[in-house]
Legacy VTK file of the C-alpha trace (Angstrom):
# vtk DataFile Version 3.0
C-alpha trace
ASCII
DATASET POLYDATA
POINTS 405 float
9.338 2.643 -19.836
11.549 2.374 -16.548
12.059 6.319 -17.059
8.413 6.511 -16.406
8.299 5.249 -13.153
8.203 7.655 -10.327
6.789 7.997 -6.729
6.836 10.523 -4.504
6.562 9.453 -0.856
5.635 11.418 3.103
7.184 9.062 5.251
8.406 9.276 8.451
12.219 9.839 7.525
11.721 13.128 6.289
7.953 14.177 7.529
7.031 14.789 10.985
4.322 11.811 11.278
1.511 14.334 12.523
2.114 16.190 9.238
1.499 12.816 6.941
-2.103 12.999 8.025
-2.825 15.546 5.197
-2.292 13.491 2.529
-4.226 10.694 3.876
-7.834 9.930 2.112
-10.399 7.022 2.095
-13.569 5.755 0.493
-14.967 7.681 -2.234
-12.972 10.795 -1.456
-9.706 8.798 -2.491
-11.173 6.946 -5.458
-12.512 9.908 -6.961
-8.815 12.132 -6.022
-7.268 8.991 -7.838
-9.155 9.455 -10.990
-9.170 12.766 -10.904
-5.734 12.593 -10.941
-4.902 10.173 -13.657
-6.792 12.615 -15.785
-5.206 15.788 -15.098
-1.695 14.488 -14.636
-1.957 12.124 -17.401
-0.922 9.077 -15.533
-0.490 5.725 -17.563
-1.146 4.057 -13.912
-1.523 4.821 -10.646
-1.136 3.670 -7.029
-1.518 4.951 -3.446
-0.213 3.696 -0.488
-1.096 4.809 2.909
0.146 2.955 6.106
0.489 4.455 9.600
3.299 6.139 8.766
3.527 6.832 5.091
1.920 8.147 2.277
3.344 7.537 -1.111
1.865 7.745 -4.878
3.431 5.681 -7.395
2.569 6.175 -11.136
3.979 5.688 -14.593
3.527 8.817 -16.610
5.120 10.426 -19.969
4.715 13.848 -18.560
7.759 15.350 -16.886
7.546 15.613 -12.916
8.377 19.013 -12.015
6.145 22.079 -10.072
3.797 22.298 -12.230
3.285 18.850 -12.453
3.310 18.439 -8.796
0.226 21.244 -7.873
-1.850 19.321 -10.691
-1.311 16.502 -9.128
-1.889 17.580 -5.414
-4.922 19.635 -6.462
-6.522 16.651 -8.504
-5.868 14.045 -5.793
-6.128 15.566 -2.415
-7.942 19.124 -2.904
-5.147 20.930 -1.460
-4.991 24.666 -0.871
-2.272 26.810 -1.659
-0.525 26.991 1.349
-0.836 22.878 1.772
0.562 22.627 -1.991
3.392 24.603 -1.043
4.341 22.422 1.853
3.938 19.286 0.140
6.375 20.025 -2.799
8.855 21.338 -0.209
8.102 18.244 1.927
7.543 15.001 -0.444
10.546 12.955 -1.455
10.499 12.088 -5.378
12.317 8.940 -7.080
12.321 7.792 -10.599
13.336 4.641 -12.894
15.458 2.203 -10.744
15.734 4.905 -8.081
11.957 4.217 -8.011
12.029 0.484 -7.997
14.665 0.452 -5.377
12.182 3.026 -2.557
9.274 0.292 -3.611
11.663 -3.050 -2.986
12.889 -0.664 0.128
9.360 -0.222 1.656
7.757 -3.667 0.621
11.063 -5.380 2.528
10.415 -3.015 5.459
14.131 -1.858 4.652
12.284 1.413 4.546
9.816 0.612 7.669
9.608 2.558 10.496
10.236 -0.857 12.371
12.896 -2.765 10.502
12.230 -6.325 9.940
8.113 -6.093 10.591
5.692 -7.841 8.425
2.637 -6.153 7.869
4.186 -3.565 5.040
4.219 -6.389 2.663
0.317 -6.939 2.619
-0.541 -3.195 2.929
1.664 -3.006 -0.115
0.203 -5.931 -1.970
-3.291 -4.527 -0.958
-2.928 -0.800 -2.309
-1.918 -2.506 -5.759
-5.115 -4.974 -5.673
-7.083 -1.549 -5.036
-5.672 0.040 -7.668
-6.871 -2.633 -9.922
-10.041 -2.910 -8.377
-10.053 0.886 -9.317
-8.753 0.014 -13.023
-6.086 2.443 -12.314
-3.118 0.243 -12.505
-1.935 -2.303 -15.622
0.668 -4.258 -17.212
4.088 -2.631 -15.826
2.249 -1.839 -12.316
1.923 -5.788 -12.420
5.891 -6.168 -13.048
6.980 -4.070 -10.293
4.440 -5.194 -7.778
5.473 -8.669 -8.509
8.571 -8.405 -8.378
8.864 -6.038 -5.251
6.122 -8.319 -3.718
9.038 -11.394 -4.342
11.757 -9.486 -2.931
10.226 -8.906 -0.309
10.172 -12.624 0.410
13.567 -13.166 0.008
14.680 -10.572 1.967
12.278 -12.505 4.587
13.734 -15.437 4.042
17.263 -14.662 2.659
17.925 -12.882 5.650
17.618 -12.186 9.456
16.021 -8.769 9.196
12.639 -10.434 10.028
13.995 -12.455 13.090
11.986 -11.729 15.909
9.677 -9.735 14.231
8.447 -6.272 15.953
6.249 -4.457 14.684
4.788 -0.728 15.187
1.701 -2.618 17.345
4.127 -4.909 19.165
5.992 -1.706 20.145
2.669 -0.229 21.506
1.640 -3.235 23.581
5.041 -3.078 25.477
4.627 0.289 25.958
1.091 -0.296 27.286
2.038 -2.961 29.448
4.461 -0.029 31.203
1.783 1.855 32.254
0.341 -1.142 34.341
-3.395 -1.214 33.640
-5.017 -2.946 35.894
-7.074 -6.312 35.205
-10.549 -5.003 35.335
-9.876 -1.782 33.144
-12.561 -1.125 30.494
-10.763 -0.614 26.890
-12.647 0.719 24.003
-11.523 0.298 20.954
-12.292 2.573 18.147
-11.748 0.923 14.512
-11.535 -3.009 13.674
-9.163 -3.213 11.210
-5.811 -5.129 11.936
-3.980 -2.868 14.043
-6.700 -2.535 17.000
-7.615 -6.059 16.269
-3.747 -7.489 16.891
-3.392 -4.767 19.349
-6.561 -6.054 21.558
-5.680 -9.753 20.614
-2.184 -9.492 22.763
-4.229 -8.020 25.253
-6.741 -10.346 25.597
-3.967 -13.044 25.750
-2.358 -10.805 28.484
-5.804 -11.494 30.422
-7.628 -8.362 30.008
-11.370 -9.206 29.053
-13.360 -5.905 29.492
-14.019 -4.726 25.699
-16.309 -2.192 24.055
-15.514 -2.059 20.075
-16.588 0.385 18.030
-16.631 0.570 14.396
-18.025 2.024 10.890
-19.128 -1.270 10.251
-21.494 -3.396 12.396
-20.256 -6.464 11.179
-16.263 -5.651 11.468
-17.449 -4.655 14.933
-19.187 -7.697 15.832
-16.360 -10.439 14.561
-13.484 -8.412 16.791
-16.012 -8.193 19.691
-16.588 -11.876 19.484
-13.310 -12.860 19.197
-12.688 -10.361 22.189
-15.704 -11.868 24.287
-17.074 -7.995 24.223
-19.637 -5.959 23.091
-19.551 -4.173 19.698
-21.276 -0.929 19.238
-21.774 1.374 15.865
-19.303 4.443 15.619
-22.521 6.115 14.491
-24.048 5.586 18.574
-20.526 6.602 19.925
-21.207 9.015 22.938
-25.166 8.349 22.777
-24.160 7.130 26.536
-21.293 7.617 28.325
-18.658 4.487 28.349
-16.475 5.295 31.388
-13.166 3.752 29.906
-9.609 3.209 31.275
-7.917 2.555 27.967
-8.871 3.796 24.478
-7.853 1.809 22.024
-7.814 4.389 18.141
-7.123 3.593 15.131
-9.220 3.957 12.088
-9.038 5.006 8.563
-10.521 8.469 8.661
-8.937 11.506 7.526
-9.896 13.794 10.930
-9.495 13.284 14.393
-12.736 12.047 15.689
-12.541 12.198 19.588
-12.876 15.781 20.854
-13.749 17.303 24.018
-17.379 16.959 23.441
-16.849 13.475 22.989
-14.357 12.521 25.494
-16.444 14.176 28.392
-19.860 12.413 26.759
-18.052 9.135 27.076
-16.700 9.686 30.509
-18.990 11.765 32.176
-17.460 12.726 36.030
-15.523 9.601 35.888
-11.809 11.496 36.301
-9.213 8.453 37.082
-6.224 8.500 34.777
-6.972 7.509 31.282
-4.191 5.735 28.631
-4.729 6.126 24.903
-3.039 3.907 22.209
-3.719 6.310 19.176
-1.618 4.716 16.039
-3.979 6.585 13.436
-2.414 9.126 10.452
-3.551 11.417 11.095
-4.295 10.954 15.185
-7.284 10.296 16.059
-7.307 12.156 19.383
-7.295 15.805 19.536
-4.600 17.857 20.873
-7.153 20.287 22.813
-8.059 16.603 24.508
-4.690 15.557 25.604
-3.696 19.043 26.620
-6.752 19.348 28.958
-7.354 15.758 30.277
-3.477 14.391 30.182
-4.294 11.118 29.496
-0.804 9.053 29.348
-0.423 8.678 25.367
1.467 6.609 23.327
0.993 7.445 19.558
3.429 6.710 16.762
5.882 9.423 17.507
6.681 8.161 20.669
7.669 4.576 19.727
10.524 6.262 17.297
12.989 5.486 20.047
12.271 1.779 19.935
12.111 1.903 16.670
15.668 3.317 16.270
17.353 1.085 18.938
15.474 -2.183 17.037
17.280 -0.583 14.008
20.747 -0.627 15.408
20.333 -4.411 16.220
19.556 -5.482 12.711
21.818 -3.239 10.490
23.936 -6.085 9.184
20.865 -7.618 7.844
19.880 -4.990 6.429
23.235 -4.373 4.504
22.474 -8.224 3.167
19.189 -7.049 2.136
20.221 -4.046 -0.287
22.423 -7.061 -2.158
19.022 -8.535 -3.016
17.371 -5.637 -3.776
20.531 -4.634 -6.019
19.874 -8.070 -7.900
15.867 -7.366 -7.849
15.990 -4.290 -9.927
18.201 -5.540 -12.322
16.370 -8.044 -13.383
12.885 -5.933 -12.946
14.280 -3.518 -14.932
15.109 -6.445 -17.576
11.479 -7.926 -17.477
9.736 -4.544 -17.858
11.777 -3.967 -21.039
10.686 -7.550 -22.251
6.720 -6.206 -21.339
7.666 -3.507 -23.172
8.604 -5.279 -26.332
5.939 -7.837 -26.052
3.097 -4.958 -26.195
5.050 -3.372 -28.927
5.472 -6.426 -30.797
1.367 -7.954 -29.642
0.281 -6.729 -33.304
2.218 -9.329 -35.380
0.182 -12.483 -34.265
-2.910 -10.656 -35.508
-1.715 -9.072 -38.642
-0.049 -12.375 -39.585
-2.824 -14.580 -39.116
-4.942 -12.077 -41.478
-2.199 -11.761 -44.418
-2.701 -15.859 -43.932
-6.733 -15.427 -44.315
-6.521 -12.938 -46.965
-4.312 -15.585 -48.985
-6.165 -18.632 -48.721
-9.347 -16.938 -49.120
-8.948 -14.495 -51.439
-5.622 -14.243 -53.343
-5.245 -17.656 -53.979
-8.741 -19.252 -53.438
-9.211 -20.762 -56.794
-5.745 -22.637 -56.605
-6.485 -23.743 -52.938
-9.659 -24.840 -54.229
-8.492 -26.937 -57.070
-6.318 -28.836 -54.743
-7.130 -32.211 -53.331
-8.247 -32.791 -49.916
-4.961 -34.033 -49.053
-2.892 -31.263 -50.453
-5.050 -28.672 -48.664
-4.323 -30.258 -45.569
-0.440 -30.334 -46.261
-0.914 -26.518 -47.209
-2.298 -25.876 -44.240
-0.382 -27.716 -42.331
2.857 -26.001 -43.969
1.103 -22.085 -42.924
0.269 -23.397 -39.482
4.313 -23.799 -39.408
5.342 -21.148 -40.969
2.709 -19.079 -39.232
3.897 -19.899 -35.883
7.601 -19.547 -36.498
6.452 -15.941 -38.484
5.407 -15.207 -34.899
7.702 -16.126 -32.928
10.880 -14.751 -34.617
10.875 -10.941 -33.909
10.314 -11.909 -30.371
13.067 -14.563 -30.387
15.257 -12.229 -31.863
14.410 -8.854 -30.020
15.267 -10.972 -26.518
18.415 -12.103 -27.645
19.346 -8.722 -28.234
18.095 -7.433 -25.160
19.825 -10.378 -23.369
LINES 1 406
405 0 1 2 3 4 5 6 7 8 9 10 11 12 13 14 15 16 17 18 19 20 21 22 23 24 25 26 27 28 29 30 31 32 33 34 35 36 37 38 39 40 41 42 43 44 45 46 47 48 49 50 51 52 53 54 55 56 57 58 59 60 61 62 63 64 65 66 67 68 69 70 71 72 73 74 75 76 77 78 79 80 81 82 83 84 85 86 87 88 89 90 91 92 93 94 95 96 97 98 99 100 101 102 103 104 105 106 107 108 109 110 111 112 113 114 115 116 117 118 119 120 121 122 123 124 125 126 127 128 129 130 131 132 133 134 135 136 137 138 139 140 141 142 143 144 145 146 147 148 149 150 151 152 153 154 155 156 157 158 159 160 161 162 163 164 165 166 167 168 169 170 171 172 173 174 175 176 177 178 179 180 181 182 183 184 185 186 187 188 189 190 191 192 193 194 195 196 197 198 199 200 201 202 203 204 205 206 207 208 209 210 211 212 213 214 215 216 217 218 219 220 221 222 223 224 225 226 227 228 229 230 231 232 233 234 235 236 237 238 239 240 241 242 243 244 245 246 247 248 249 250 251 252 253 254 255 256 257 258 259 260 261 262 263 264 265 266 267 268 269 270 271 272 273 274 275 276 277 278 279 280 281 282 283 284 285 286 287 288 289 290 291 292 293 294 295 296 297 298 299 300 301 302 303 304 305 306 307 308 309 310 311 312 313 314 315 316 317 318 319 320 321 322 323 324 325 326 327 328 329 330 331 332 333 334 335 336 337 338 339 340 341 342 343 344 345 346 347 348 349 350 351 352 353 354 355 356 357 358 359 360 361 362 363 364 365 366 367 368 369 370 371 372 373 374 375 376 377 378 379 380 381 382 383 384 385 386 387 388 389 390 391 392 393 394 395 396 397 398 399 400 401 402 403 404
C-alpha cells in the first residue's frame, strides 16, 4: 500500500509563488474539484493542502501516475485549460511511497517551510486532513500518515532547536512593516479574518496602532477580529460602497482572484494621494499588478520576505540536519504500521466468518447434541468456543506480525 502513496506539490522551491495561485481553490469550487477528482483519477483517498505558499495533493491510488494521469487529474480538480495543464505537469514536483512520506514529515516539520522552524504548517496540515474527512475523501492509511507526520512534527519541535525563536512568514511581514515607519494614527484595513491578518493586526495593535477597519466574507469573523482590535468590522460585500481613505492595507483572504483593482482602490481612497503600504500575503495576491504599477504603494508580499527567509535558514541548518534523523526513524516505522493496517483490513473478515462457523455449529450442525446436554455442560461448551474462538482470532494476526516484525 506504501507504493500507493503519492503527492505532487507547487511550492515555493521550485514555483515562482505568483504562479501557485492557479492551483489554489475554496468553498464549493474545491469540494466539488476534489470529488470530481477521486472519480476520474480513481483515488482510494485524497487530500489538498493549500498554505501561502504551497499547493500540494496527496492521494493513495492503484492507477499509475504518469501524463495521462496527471491532465485527468488537473482537469477534474482545478478546470484547467490546455495551456495551464501543460505548465503544471512541467511545473509540479511528484513523490511516491517513502519518498512521499518523507515531503509530508518534511512540510508538517516546516523542514520544507518557506520559514524554517515556524509553527503554523503543522495545523494547516492537520486541518486539510480533518477537511478531507469532513469531505469523506480520506480513510484508514490517510489516518496513519497524518498521524504519524502530525507526531513527527512534534518531535522535531521538541527534539530539536529548529523551532527556537520561532519566525514565521507573518512575523517576517511585521518587521518589514515596522521599516516603513507608519505613523501612529494611520488607518489600516484589513481585508480577510483568518489567522494571518488576525496575528498580523494583533502585533500591531500591541505595537500601539489602534485605527482598524476589518473586512470580511463573514460578518461574524469580522466582528470577533474587530473587537479584539477595538475597530469597526464591515462586510466584504459593502467594500468600496464609501471610500475608506487608508494608510495600510492589510490582504489576505482565501479567494482564488485578486480582489482589489483600480476601481476599487480609487473608490476606497478617493483624492486622498499620501503614500500607501500594502501587506498582501494571499496565493494568489490579492492586489493587482495594474494597482501597484500605477499607485506604487510600498509592498511587501511573500516574494519579498524570501531573503529573510533564506538568511533565517542559514542560522538553523544544523537543526535541521538533526531533524532529517527523526524523520529517517518516522518513516520507518510509518511504513511498518501501514503494512500492519494493511494486514488488519485484509485479515478484518476472520472475526466474522469465525463467529458464524461457531453459530452454524451450535445451532444447526450439532443442535440436538447441544440440546441434550445439561445446563452445566452447555455452559462448559460454551465456555470452551468462547476460548477457542478468541484464540481462532487472534492467531493469523499474531502470526502475520511476527513475520512482518
Amino acid at each position: 500500500m506504501i507504493s500507493r502513496f503519492h503527492i505532487i506539490a507547487f511550492t515555493h522551491k521550485y514555483v515562482e509563488i505568483s504562479d501557485i495561485g492557479k492551483m489554489h481553490r475554496e468553498g464549493t469550487n474545491l469540494s466539488v474539484g476534489l470529488d470530481a477528482a477521486k472519480q476520474a483519477c480513481k483515488l482510494d483517498e485524497l487530500i489538498y493542502l493549500s498554505t501561502c505558499n504551497r499547493v500540494e495533493m496527496m492521494f493513495f491510488t492503484p492507477e499509475k501516475v504518469n501524463e495521462a494521469f496527471l491532465k485527468k487529474l488537473y482537469k477534474a480538480l482545478f478546470g484547467l485549460s490546455a495551456k495551464d495543464i501543460k505548465w503544471a505537469i512541467e511545473q509540479g514536483k511528484t513523490y511516491q511511497a517513502e519518498d512521499a512520506l518523507r515531503h509530508l514529515f518534511f512540510v508538517t516539520s516546516s523542514i520544507d517551510s518557506l520559514v524554517v522552524g515556524e509553527r503554523e504548517i503543522i495545523t494547516q496540515v492537520r486541518t486539510a486532513f480533518e477537511e478531507s474527512e469532513k469531505l469523506k475523501l480520506s480513510g484508514d492509511f490517510s489516518k496513519v500518515v497524518f498521524r504519524a507526520a502530525i507526531e513527527t512534527a512534534k518531535r522535531v519541535y521538541t527534539q530539536t532547536q529548529v523551532a527556537h525563536n520561532p519566525v514565521s512568514i507573518v512575523s517576517l511581514a511585521f518587521r518589514q512593516l515596522l521599516k516603513l515607519n507608519p505613523d501612529k494614527e494611520s488607518k489600516f484595513l484589513v481585508i480577510g479574518a483568518g489567522q494571518t491578518n488576525t496575528v498580523l493586526a494583533t502585533y500591531l495593535k500591541k505595537k500601539g496602532y489602534n485605527n482598524f477597519l476589518v473586512a470580511n466574507r463573514s460578518m461574524d469573523k469580522a466582528e470577533k477580529l474587530a473587537k479584539t482590535l477595538k475597530g469597526e468590522a464591515i462586510a466584504l460585500a459593502d467594500l468600496g460602497k464609501k471610500s475608506y481613505p487608508f494608510d495600510v492595507l492589510l490582504y489576505c483572504t482565501g479567494a482564488e482572484t485578486a480582489m482589489v483593482d483600480e476601481q476599487l482602490w480609487t473608490k476606497l481612497l478617493g483624492s486622498n494621494t499620501k503614500d500607501k503600504i500594502v501587506v498582501d500575503l494571499s496565493i494568489p495576491a490579492g492586489v493587482e499588478k495594474t494597482v501597484l504599477d500605477k499607485f506604487k504603494p510600498s509592498y511587501i508580499d511573500i516574494s519579498s520576505l524570501k531573503v529573510q527567509a533564506r538568511e533565517n535558514l542559514e542560522i538553523r541548518q544544523r537543526e535541521v540536519e538533526k531533524c532529517k534523523v527523526i524523520v529517517n526513524e518516522s518513516i520507518e516505522k510509518t511504513v511498518n504500521l501501514i503494512r500492519h493496517r494493511e494486514l488488519e483490513l485484509a485479515l478484518s473478515f476472520i472475526p466474522a466468518q469465525v463467529k458464524a462457523i461457531r453459530q452454524k455449529a451450535t445451532d444447526e450442525v450439532f443442535a440436538k447434541q447441544v440440546q441434550n446436554l445439561s445446563e452445566s455442560d452447555r455452559k462448559l461448551l460454551h465456555e470452551m468456543l468462547d476460548y477457542i474462538e478468541k484464540k481462532y482470532i487472534g492467531l493469523p494476526m499474531k502470526m502475520a506480525r511476527e513475520k512482518l516484525s
